[in-house]
DRENZAMI-551019 format. One record per residue (C-alpha): residue number from 0; residue in one letter; x, y, z. Coordinates in pm, whole numbers. Example, Ala and Ser with C-alpha at 12.3 -4.5 7.8 and 13.67 -1.06 7.14 Angstrom:
REM DRENZAMI-551019
<node seq="0" type="A" x="1230" y="-450" z="780"/>
<node seq="1" type="S" x="1367" y="-106" z="714"/>
***
This chain:
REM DRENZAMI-551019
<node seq="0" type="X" x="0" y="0" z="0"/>
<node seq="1" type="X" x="282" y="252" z="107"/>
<node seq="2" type="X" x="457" y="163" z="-258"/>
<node seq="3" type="X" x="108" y="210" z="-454"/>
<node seq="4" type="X" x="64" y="572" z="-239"/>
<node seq="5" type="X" x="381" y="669" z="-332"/>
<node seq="6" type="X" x="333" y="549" z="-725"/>
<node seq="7" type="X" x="-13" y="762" z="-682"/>
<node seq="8" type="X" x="194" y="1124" z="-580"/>
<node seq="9" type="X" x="442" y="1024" z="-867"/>
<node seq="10" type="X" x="243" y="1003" z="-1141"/>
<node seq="11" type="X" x="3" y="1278" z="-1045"/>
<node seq="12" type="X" x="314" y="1496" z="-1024"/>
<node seq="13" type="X" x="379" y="1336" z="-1366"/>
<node seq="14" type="X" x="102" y="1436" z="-1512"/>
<node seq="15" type="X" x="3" y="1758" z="-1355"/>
<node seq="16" type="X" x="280" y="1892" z="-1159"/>
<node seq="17" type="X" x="344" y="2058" z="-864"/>
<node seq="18" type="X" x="106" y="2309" z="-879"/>
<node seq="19" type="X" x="-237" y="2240" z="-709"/>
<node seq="20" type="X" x="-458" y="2386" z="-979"/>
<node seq="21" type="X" x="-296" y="2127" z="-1238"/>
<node seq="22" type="X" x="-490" y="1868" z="-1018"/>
<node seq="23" type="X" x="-803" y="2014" z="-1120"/>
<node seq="24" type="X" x="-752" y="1866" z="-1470"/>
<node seq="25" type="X" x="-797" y="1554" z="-1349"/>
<node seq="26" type="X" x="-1164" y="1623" z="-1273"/>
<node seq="27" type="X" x="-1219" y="1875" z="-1548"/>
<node seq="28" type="X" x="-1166" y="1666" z="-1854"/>
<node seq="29" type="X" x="-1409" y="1403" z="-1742"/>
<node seq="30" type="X" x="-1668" y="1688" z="-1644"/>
<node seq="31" type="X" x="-1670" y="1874" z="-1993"/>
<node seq="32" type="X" x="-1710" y="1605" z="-2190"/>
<node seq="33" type="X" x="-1952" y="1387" z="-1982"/>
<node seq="34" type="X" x="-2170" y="1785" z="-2007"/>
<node seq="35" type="X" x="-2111" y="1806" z="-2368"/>
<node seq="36" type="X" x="-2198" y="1395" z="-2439"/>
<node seq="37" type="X" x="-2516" y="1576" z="-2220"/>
<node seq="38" type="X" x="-2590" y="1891" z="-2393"/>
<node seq="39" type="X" x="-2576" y="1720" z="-2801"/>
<node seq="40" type="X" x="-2812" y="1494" z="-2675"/>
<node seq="41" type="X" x="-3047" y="1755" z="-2556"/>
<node seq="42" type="X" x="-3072" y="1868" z="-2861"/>
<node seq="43" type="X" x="-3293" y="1630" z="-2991"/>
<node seq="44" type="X" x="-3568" y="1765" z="-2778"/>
<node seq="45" type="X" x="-3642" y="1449" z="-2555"/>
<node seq="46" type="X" x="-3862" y="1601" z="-2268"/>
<node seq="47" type="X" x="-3739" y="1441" z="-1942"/>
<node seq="48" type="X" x="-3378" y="1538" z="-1793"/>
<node seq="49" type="X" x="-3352" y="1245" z="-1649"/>
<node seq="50" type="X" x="-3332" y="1088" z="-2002"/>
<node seq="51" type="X" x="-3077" y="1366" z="-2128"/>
<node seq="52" type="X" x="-2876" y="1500" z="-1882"/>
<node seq="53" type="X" x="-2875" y="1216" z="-1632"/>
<node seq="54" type="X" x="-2857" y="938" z="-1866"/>
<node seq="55" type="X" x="-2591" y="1068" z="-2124"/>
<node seq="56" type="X" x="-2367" y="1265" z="-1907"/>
<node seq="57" type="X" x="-2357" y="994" z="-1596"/>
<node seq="58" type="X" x="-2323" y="662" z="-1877"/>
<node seq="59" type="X" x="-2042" y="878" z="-2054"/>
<node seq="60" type="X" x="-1856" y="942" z="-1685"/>
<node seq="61" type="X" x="-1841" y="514" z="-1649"/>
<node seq="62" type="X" x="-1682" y="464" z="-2032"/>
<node seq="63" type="X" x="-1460" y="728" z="-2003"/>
<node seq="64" type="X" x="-1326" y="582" z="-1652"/>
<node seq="65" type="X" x="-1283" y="239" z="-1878"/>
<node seq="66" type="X" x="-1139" y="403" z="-2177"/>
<node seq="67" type="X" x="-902" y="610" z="-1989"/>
<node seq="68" type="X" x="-783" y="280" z="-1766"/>
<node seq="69" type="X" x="-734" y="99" z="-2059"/>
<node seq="70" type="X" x="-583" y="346" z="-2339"/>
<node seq="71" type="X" x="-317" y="424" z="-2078"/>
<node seq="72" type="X" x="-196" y="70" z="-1981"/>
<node seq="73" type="X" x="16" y="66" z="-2295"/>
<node seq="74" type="X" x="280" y="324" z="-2167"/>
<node seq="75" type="X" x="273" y="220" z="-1847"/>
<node seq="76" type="X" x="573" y="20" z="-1843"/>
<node seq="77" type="X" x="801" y="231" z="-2069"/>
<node seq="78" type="X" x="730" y="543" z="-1842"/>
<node seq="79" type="X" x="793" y="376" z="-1579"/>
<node seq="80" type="X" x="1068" y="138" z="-1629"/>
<node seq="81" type="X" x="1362" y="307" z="-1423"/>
<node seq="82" type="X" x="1110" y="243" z="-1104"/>
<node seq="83" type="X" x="1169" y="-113" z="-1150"/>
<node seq="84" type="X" x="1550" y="-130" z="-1026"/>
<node seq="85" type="X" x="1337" y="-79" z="-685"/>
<node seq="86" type="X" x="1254" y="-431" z="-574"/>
<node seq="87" type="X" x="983" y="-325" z="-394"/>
<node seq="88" type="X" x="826" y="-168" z="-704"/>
<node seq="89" type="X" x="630" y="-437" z="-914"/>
<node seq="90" type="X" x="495" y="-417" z="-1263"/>
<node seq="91" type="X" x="113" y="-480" z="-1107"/>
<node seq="92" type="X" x="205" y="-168" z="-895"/>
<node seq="93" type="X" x="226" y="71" z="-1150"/>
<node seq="94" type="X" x="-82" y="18" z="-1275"/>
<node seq="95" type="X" x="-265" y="-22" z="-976"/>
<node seq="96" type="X" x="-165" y="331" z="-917"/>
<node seq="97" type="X" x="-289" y="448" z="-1250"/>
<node seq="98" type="X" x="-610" y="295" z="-1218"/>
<node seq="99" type="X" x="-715" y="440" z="-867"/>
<node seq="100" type="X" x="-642" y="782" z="-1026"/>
<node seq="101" type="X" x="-854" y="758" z="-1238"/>
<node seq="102" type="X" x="-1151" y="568" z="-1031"/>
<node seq="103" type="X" x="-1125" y="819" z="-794"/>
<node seq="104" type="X" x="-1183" y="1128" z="-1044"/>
<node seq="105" type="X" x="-1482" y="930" z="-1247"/>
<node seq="106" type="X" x="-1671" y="850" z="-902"/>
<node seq="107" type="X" x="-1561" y="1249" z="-811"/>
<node seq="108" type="X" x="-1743" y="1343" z="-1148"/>
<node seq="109" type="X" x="-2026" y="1154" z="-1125"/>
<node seq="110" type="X" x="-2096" y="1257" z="-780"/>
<node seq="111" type="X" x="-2098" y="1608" z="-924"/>
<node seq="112" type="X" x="-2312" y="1522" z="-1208"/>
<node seq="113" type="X" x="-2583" y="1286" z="-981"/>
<node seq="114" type="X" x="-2583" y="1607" z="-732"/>
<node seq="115" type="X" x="-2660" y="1839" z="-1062"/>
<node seq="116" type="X" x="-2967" y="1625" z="-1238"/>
<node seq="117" type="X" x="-3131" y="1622" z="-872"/>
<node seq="118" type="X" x="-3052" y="1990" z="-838"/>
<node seq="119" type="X" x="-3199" y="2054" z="-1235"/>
<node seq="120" type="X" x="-3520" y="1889" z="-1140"/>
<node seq="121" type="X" x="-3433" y="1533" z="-1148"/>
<node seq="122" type="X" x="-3482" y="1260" z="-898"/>
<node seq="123" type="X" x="-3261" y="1119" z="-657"/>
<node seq="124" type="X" x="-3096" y="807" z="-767"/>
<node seq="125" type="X" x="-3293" y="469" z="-697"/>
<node seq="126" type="X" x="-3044" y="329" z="-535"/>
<node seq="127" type="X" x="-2706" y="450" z="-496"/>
<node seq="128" type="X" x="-2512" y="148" z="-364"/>
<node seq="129" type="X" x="-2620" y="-6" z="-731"/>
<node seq="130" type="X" x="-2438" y="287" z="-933"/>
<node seq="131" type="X" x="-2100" y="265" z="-694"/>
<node seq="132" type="X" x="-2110" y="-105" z="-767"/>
<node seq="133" type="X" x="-2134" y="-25" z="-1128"/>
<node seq="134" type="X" x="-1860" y="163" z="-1134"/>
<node seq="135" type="X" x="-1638" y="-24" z="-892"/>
<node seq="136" type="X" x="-1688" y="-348" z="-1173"/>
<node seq="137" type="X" x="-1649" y="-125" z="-1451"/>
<node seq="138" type="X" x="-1296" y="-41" z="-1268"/>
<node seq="139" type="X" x="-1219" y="-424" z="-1203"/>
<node seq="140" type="X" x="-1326" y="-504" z="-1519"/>
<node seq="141" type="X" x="-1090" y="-254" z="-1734"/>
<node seq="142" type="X" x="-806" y="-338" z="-1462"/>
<node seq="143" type="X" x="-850" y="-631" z="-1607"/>
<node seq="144" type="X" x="-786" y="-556" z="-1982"/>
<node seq="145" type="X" x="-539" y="-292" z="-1885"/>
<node seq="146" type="X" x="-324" y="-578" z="-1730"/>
<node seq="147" type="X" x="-347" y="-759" z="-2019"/>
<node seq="148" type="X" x="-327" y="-474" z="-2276"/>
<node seq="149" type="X" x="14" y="-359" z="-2072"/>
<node seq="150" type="X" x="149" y="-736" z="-2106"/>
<node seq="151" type="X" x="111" y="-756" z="-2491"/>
<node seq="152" type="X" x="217" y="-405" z="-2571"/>
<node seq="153" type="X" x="562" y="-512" z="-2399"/>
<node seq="154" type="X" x="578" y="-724" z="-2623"/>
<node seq="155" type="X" x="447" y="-615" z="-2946"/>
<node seq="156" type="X" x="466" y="-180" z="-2938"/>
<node seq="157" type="X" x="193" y="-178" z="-3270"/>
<node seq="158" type="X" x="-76" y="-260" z="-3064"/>
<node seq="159" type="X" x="-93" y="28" z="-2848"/>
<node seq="160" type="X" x="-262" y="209" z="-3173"/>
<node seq="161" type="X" x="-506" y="-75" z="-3225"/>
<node seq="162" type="X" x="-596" y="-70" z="-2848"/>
<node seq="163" type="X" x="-681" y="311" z="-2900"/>
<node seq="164" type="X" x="-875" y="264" z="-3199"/>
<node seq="165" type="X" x="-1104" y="-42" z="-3023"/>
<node seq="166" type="X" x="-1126" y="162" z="-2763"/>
<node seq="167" type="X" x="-1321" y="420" z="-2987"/>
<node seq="168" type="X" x="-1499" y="178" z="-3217"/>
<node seq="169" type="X" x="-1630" y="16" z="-2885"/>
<node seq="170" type="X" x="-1779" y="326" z="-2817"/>
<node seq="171" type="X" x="-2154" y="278" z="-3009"/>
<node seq="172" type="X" x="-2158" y="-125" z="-2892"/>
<node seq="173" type="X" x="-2042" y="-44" z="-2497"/>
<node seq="174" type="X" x="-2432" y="6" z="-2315"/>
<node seq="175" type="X" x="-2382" y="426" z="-2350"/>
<node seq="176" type="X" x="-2651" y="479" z="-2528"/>
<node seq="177" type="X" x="-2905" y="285" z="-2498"/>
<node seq="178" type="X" x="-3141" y="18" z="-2288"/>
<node seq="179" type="X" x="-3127" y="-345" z="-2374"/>
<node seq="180" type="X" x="-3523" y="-344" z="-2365"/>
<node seq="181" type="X" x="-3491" y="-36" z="-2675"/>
<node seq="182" type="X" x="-3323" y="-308" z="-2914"/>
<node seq="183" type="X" x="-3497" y="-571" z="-3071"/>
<node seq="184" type="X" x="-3503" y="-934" z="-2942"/>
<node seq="185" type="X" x="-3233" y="-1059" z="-3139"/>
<node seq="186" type="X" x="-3036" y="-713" z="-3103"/>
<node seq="187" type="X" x="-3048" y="-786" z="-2771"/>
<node seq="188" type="X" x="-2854" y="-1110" z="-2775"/>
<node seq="189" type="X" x="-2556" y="-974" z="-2948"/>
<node seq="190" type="X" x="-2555" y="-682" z="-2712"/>
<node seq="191" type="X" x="-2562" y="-882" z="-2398"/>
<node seq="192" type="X" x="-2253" y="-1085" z="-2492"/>
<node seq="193" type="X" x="-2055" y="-768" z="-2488"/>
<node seq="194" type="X" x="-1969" y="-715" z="-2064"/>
<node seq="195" type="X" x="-1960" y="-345" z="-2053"/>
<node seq="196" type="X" x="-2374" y="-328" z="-2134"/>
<node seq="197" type="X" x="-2439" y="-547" z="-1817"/>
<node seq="198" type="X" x="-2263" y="-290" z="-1627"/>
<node seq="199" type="X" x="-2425" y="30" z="-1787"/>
<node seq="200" type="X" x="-2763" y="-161" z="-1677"/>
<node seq="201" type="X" x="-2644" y="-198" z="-1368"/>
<node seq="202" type="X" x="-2601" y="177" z="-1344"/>
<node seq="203" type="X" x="-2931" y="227" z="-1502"/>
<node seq="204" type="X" x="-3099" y="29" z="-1240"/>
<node seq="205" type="X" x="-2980" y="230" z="-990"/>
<node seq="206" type="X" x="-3042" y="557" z="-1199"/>
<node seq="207" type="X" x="-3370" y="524" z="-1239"/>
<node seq="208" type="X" x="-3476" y="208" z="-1089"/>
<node seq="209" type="X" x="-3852" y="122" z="-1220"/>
<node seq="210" type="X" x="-3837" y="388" z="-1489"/>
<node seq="211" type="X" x="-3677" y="95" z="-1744"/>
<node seq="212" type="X" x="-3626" y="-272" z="-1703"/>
<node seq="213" type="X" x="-3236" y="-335" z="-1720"/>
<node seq="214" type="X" x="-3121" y="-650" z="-1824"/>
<node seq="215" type="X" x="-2771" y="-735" z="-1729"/>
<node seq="216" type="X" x="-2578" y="-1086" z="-1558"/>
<node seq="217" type="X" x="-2335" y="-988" z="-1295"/>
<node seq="218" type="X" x="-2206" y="-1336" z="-1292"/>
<node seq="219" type="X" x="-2069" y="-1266" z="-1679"/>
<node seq="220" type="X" x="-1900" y="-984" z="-1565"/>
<node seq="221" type="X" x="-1723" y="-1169" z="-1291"/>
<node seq="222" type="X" x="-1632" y="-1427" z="-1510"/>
<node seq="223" type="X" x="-1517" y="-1131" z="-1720"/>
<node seq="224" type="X" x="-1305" y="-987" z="-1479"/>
<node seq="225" type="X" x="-1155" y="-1350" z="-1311"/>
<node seq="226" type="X" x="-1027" y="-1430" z="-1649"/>
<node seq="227" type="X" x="-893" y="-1115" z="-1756"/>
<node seq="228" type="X" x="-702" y="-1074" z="-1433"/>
<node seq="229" type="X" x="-553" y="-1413" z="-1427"/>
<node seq="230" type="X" x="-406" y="-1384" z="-1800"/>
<node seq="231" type="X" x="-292" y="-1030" z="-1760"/>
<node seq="232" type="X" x="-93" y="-1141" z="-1403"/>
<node seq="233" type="X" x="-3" y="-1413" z="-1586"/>
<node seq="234" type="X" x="146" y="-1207" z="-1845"/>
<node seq="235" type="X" x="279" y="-914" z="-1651"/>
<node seq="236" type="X" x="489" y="-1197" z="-1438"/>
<node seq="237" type="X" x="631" y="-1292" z="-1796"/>
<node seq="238" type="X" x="659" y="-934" z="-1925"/>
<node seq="239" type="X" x="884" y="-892" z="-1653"/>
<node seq="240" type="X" x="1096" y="-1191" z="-1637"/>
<node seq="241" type="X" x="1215" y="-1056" z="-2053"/>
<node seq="242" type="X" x="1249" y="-714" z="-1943"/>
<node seq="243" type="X" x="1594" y="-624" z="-1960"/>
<node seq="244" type="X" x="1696" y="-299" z="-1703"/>
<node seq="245" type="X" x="2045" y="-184" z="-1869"/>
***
């Protein structure tokens, strides 16, 4: 714990520097785009907030936590390579640090954003200990893929820009915008084998709570999250073994 706080200071210093207000960046990027995900969407004229403002801006706050996790897991090791002549600094480390940073902004951000829709006219959540579980899975889960994302791209440095591009073209298929009860039947089977929709119902559920019916399978996800973990440890452990420190 001591070596992941210290890995946390580093790379915020890293990344924003010494100055507090550079901090701030770490919950303003999330916060303009989730708003402008919210405002285009408002455009279309849909008459509830809770369907625009709430829906859009909150769902975009849980991809961009999984997007960010996982687009930044392939230069986590070549940033961060001299910290490994420490043997108390371990390859998992470094990305455990990385990936609380950004938890801990998302759930900031959403906070913010739940606090807004009730203060725009909106209704308190349904259940909040169902949205903090969605995002605490969301965070296992892209752990998960970061591990093993950061294991391949030690190996092979080309697919760092096929990771970012996935990431993107995962975008329209992820749960963000829409309800599995919107798509058709057999829509709704293709959907449901990809494990990021289970977890935006999830979220939904505890959004809104009778206001849809969300279909999701937290058992997938685990199973999801299990496997993912085990190869990326897996690999990681082997990553480092072939790592040469000069």
């Amino acid at each position: 714990m001591r070596v992941i706080g210290a890995l946390i200071i580093r790379e915020m210093h890293t990344r924003f520097g010494r100055q507090k207000f550079g901090y701030l960046w770490l919950f303003f990027e999330p916060l303009l785009l989730g708003v402008m995900i919210a405002v285009i969407h408002n455009l279309r004229g849909t008459e509830s907030i809770r369907s625009n403002f709430e829906f859009f801006a909150i769902g975009y706050i849980l991809f961009f936590k999984f997007r960010g996790i996982v687009n930044r897991a392939s230069s986590t090791i070549s940033s961060n390579r001299g910290l490994l002549y420490h043997r108390q600094v371990t390859l998992p480390d470094l990305f455990y640090a990385r990936h609380i940073i950004e938890s801990i902004a998302c759930t900031g951000v959403m906070a913010v954003f739940t606090i807004a829709g009730v203060a725009m006219g909106g209704e308190f959540p349904d259940s909040v200990v169902k949205m903090l579980s969605a995002m605490m899975l969301m965070f296992l889960f892209a752990q998960g893929l970061a591990l093993v994302v950061g294991a391949a791209t030690s190996e092979w440095e080309g697919l760092e820009r096929l990771v970012h591009a996935m990431s993107y073209l995962m975008l329209p298929f992820s749960g963000l915008f829409f309800m599995v009860e919107w798509l058709p039947a057999w829509m709704q089977e293709v959907v449901l084998w990809v494990p990021t929709v289970h977890i935006f119902e999830l979220l939904r559920d505890g959004q809104f709570g009778d206001m849809y019916r969300p279909i999701y399978d937290l058992s997938y996800v685990f199973g999801w999250i299990l496997v993912s973990h085990l190869i990326g440890l897996t690999g990681l452990r082997l990553a480092r073994n072939r790592l040469g420190l000069e």
